[in-house]
N, C-alpha and C positions, 0 to 999 in steps of 0.2 A: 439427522445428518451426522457424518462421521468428520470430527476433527479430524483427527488426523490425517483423512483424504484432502481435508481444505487444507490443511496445512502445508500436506505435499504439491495441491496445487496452485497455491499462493508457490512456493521455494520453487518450483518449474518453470512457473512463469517471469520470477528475479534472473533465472539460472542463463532462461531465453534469450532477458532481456541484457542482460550483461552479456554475453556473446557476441551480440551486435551491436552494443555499444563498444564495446571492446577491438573490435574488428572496424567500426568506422574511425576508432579513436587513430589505429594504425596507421586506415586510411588518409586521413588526414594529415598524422605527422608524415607519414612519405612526401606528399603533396608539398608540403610545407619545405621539406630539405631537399627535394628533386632540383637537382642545375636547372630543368627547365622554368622551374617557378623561379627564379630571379631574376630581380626586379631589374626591368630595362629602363626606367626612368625613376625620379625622385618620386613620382607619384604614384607608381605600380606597386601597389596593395598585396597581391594577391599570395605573395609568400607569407607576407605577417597573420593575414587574414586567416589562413590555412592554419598556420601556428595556433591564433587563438581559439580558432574550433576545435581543431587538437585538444591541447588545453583545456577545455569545457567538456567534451567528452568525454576525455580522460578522471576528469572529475565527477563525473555523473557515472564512470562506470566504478569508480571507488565508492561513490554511494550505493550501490548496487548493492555491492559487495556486503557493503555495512548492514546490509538489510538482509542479506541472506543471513547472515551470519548470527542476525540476534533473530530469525523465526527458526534457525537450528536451535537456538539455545534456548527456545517457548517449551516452557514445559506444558506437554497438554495431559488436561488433568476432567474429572467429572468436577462439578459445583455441586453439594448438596443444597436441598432444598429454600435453605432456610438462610445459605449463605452467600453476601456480598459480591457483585458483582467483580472481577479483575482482569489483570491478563489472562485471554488463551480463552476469557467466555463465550460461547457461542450464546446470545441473546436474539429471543424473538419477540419484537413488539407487534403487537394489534391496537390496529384503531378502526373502528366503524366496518368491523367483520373483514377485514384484510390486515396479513399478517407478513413480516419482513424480518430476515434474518439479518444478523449483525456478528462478525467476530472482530472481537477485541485485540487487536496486534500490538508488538513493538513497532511498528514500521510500516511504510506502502497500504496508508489508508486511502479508501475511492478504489481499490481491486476488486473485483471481482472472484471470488472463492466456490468453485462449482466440486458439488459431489453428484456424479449423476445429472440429475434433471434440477437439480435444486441448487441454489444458487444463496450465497451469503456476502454482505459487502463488508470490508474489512476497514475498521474504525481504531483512530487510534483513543491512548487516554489524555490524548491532549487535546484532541477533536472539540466542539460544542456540544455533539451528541456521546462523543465519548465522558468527556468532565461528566456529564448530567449523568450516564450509567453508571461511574465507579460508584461502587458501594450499595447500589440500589438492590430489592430483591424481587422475587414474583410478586406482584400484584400493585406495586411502584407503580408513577405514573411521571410518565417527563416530557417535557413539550417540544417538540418539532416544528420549527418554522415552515410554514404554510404560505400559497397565496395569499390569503385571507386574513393572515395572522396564525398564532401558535396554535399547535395542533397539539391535543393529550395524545397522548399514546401510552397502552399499560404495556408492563413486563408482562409476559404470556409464559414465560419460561425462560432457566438459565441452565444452561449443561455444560 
């Protein structure tokens, strides 16, 4: 898999997603300061209400932003063989002959990272599965919560 295709398509899909929070955040504040949303009785909600979705939006599309901004600043790099898991690792574990890619991000872990047909979920290092890979190498083994209880899974590879 090609980093920096994931990584392009991780920043796309921030980029996407900030547009339309960005545009409902406006939506909202209009809503909110239109003559027509003022309140016709003590009890009529619907200006405030408008406000604080604003508000919430407006703040989820500053985190957005924040997140674009530090997978600009990811340096993507190869891992040699022998070396420690960190930022920017694309890691794939195997357990019981199936195999699952993982990159390691500043931000926006549970995304989805597609190169082509293959597919990577993006973890942070603050994750439970992230903690468990910082520092680990190929042939490491770390456990993944299962049905059943913890599941091993080894490092297959770290690029």
């Amino acid at each position: 898999m090609d980093k920096s295709a994931l990584t392009r398509s991780i920043i796309l899909q921030l980029e996407a997603e900030l547009a339309l929070q960005t545009e409902a955040a406006h939506g909202s504040r209009e809503e909110a300061t239109n003559e027509e949303s003022r309140a016709e009785d003590k009890y009529d909600m619907r200006s405030q209400s408008a406000a604080y979705l604003a508000a919430g939006q407006a703040k989820l599309a500053s985190e957005i932003a924040d997140s674009i901004k530090a997978w600009n600043a990811l340096t993507v790099r190869a891992f040699g063989p022998t070396e420690g898991i960190g930022a920017g690792a694309l890691v794939t574990l195997e357990a019981g002959g199936r195999e699952a890619a993982y990159l390691l991000g500043p931000q926006s872990g549970g995304r989805e990272a597609r190169d082509g047909d293959r597919v990577a979920v993006v973890i942070t290092g603050s994750s439970p599965l992230g903690r468990q890979l910082l520092g680990r190498r190929v042939g490491d083994v770390v456990l993944i919560a299962g049905r059943l209880g913890p599941v091993p899974h080894t490092v297959a590879s770290v690029e």
